[in-house]
N, C-alpha and C positions, 0 to 999 in steps of 0.2 A: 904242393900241387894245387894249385887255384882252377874252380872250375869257372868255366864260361857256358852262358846260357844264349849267347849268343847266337842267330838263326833257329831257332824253336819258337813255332807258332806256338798259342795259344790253345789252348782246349777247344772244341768247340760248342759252342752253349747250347747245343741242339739236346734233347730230353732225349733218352734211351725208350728203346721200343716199347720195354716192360713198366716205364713209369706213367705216373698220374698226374695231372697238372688239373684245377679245378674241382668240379664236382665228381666224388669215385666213380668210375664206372665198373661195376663188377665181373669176374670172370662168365664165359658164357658156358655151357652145358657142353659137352662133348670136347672139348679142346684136352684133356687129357685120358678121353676113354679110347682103352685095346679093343671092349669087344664089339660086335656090331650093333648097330646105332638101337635095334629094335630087342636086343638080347634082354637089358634089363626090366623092360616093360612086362615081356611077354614071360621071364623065369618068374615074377614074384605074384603070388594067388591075388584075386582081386580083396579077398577077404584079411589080408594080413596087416596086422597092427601097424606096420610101417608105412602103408599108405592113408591112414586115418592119421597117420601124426604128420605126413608130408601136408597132407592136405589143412590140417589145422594151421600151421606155420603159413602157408601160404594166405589165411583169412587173416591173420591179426597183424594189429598194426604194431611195425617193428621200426618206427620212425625215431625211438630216442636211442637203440641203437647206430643205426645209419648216420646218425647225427656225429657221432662216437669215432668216426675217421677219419682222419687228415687229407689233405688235399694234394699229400705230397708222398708217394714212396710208389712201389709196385701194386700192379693189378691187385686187388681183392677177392678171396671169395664172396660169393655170395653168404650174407648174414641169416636168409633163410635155411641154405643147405646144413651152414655148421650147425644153427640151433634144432635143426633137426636129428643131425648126428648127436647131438650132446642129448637130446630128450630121450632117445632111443637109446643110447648109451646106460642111462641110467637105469629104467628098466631089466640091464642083465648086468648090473652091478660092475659097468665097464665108464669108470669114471676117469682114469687117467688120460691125460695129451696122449703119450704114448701107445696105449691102447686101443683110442679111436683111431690114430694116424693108421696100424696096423690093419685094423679092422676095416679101414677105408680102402685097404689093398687087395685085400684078399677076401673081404665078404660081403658077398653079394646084396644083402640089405641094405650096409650102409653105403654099398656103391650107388645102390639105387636112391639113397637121400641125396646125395652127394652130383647125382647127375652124372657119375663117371669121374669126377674130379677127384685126386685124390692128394689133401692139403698133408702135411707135417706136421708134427708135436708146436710146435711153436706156434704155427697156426693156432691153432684150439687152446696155447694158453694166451694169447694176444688178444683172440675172441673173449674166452671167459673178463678177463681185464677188462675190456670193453663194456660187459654187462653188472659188472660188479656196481657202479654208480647205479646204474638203473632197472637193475632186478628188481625192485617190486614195480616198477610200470609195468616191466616184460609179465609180470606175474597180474598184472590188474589186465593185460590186455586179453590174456587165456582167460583168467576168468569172465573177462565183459562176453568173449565167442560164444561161452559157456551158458549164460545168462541170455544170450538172443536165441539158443537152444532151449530155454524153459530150465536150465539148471543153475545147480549156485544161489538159489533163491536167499540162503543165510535167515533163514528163521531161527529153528532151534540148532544151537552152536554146544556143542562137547571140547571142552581146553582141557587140555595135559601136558604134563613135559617129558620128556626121554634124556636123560642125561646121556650126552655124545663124546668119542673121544676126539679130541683136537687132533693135531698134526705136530707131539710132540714126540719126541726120543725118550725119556723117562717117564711115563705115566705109569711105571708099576714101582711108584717110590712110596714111602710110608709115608705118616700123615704129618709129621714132624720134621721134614726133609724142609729143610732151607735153599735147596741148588732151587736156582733162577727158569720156570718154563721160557722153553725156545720159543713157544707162541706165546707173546709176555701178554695180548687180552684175554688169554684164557685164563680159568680159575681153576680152583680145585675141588675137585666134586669127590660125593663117595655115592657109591650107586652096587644095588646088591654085591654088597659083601668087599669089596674091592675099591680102593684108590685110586682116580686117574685124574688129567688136566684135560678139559674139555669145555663146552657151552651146555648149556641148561635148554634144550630145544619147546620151545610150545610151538602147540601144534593147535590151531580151531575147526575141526569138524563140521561140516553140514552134518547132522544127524537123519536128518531126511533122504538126503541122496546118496551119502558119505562122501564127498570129495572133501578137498580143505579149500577154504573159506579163511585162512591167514597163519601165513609163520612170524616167530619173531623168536631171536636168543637173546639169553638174559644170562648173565655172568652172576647168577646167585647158587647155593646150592638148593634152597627151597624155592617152592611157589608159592608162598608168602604172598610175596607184592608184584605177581606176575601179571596180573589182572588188567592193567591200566598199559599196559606194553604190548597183550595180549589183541585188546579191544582195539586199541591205535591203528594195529597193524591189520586187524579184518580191514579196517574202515578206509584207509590207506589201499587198500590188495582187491577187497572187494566191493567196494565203494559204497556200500552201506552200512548196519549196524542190526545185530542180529535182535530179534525180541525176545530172546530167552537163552541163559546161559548155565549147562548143566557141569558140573564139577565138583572132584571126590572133596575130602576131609584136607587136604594139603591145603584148599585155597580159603579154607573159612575160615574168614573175618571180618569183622566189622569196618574196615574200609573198600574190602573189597566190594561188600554187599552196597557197601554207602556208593562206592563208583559207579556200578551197573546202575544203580535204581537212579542217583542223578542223572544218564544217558536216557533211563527211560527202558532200562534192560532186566528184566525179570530174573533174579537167580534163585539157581536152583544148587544150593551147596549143598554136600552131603556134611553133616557135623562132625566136628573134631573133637570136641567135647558136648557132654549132653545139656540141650537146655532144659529147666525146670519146666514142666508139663505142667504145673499148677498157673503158673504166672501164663497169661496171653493179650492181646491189643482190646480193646471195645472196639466200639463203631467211628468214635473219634481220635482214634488212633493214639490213645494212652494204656498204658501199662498199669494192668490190675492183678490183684492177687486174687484167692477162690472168694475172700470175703466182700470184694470189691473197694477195696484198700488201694490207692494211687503206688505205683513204686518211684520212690522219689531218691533221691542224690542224700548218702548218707555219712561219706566221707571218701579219703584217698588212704590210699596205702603204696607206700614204693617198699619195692623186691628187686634189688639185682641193678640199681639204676633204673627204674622202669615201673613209673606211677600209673596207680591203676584206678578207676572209680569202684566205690559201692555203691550199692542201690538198694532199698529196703522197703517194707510196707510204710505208708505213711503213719505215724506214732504206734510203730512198732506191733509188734502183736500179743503182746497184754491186752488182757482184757478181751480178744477176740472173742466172738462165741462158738466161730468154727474152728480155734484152736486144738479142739481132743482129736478132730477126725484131719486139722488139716495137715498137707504133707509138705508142705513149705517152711512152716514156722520155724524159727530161729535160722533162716537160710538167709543169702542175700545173693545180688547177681553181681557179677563183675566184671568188666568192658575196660580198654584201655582207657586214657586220660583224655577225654573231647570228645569218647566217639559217642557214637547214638545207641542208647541202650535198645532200643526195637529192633536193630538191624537183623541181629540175628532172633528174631521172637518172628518178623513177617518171614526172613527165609525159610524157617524150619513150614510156617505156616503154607508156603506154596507147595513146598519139597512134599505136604501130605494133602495135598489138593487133589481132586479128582482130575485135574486138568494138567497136571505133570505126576500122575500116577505112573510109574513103570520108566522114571525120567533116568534114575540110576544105570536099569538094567540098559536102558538105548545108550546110556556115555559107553558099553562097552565098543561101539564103535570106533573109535578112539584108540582101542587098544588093539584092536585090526590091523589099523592103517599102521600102528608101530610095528606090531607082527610081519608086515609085506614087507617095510622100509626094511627091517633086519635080519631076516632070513631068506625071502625070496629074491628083494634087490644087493643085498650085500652090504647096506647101506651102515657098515662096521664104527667106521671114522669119518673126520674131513681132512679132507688132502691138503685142503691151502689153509695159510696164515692169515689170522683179523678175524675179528667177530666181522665184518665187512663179507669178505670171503666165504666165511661157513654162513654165514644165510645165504647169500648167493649158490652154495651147492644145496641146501636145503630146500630155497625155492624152486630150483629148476626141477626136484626131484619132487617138489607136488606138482609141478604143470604136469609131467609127466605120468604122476598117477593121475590126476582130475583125467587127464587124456585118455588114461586103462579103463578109467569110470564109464566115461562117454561112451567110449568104441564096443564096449562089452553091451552097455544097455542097446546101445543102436543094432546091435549083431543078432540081441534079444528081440527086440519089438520087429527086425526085419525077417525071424522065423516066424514069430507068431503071425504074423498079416499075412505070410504066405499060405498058413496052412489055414487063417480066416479066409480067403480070398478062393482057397481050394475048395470049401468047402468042408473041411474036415478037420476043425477044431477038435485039440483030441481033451477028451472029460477032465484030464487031470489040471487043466488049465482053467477051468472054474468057466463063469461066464465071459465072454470077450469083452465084459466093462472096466474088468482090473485085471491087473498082469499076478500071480500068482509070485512071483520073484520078490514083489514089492509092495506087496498087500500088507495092509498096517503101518507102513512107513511114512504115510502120508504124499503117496506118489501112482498116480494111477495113469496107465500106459495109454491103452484105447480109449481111457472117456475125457481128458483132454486134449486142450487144442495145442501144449504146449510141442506134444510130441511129434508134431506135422511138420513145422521145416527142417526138420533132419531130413527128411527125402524130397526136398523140395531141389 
């Protein structure tokens, strides 16, 4: 049987209704909503978190994703609405495609991000796709909104990591397990008590305001050499570089401290091991013992593969005359192979300064912001594959807390000016110079000028 194509036009080359030709033009607000046009405005309080995050998405520039869409398929949503659903999303620990597409059906909040529109699963992982190239611009442009607010400033910075679990099938395998992880950039971590395949998350703190000020994963299981991954990624996200950086015993070492202070960045390690109290700097930044003995380069010794310098009084401490009382002799200090033996002698020196007095007890900030990620938001695992991916769920998931920070302080300062403005400032709120919330933190509500275009 031979077919014949005989008499059959052609297709005809006209574009179907729903497609795009050019530059995207986005779907519009109402073209998929049931209820009436004034329902969502008027059901949702003026005070609810959902309209502080609508309202943020709408200020920042969201130009590298728009960039990010072809010229060619069906209508679009709007990339403000979804990244709004996805910021709020996170917040109640509703991070799947699936989830939000629900939630875009049947709840009223995120109907209200959404304008009425309500996209599909597929939607929302075409979007994330989308932003995965350019999560930390998306993440530099919330913090820049943040920063014309007077926040984000990135002076004193708290780093830590939270070992996370990936998006693997077997992470409760032993530590000796040979089978190959499904997400092959992930590594293998041990994190209280238990084995899993995951990323190494740091996290940088504003310690001042507590928002974060930079993510970054690192596929190690220490924080070692997290420091210079750490700093990259403020400076990249926040577009500065903080001038002091406070951090437990996990990060001290002698490159790390050598890193920061060639930026110009103050550290403040807590020690992992003790340095000698007898040995400290002069004025010209040399290494002296109690007797005033130089400590000078005394030899190497390798351990393990892994050469290390001595350093000792200079010709030794015979003969000293503070030798009966002193507490150093026959001791020597030991630094890897090149580093700078002061590195850790000025740390220790800042870390007892008057001027990062009480520096440890503020890194607990730090351990907050993993307290909300892990049990108020949900924030258990990462859903997608690539170190690529899990920072993009990491980042989106600090825009969204910086955004908590905001909304919460703004809800703050707009009780207090009410009941300044009444008349009836009530006692337990101190004088109306400083906010009582955030006294000591180096952040004062009514006596700058930072806090004035929030109501502008």
């Amino acid at each position: 049987m031979q077919l014949s194509f005989e008499g059959c036009e052609p297709a005809s080359s006209m574009p179907k209704s729903h497609a795009r030709l050019g530059t995207p033009a986005f779907r519009k607000a109402g073209e998929d909503r049931l209820l009436l046009p004034n329902a969502l405005e008027e059901e949702i309080p003026e005070s609810h978190p959902v309209r502080m995050i609508k309202l943020a998405v709408q200020h920042v520039d969201l130009s590298a994703i728009k960039q990010r869409y072809e010229h060619k398929g069906g209508i679009p949503y709007p990339p403000e609405n979804l990244l709004a659903v996805v910021l709020f999303g996170m917040t109640e620990g509703i991070r799947s495609s699936r989830g939000l597409e629900e939630r875009c059906r049947y709840d009223l909040r995120y109907r209200f991000l959404m304008d009425g529109l309500m996209p599909d699963d597929r939607t929302f992982g075409r979007f994330l796709e989308r932003i995965d190239p350019v999560s930390e611009e998306v993440f530099s442009s919330f913090n820049a909104l943040l920063q014309s607010k007077g926040m984000c400033k990135v002076r004193r910075v708290g780093v830590d990591g939270v070992k996370t679990q990936g998006s693997s099938s077997w992470w409760k395998h032993q530590a000796a397990s040979d089978l190959p992880p499904s997400d092959p950039e992930a590594c293998k971590l041990y994190s209280h008590g238990r084995h899993l395949v995951g990323y190494n998350a740091q996290f940088a703190v504003d310690l001042d305001e507590g928002t974060i000020a930079g993510v970054a994963v690192v596929c190690e299981q220490n924080d070692f050499h997290a420091i210079p991954a750490v700093i990259e990624a403020v400076e990249r996200q926040s577009g500065s570089i903080p001038c002091s950086v406070v951090a437990d015993a996990g990060y001290d070492s002698c490159d790390n401290i050598e890193t920061l202070e060639s930026k110009g960045i103050d550290s403040v390690i807590d020690a992992a091991k003790p340095v000698p109290a007898e040995v400290a700097e002069d004025a010209e930044g040399v290494l002296r013992c109690p007797a005033g003995r130089r400590i000078v380069l005394a030899g190497h010794r390798s351990y393990g593969g892994v050469t290390n310098d001595y350093y000792r009084p200079e010709g030794g401490c015979k003969g000293c005359p503070l030798r009966a009382q002193c507490g150093f002799k026959g001791k020597n200090v030991q630094v890897p192979s090149g580093a700078d033996v002061g590195a850790r002698f000025r740390n220790r020196a800042r870390l007892e300064s008057a001027m990062y007095s009480g520096a440890m007890k503020s890194r607990r900030t730090v351990e907050r912001v993993f307290a909300i990620r892990n049990h108020c938001d949900k924030f258990g695992r990462i859903l997608r594959r690539g170190a690529v991916k899990a920072l993009t769920e990491l980042i989106l998931w600090a825009a969204s807390f910086n955004l908590r920070v905001w909304a919460r302080l703004v809800r703050t300062l707009f009780r207090q000016f009410l009941d300044l403005f009444k008349g009836s400032w009530p006692a337990k709120y101190g004088l109306p110079a400083g906010c009582p919330r955030y006294a000591g933190r180096g952040s004062c509500c009514l006596k700058t000028k930072r806090n004035f275009p929030w109501f502008a």
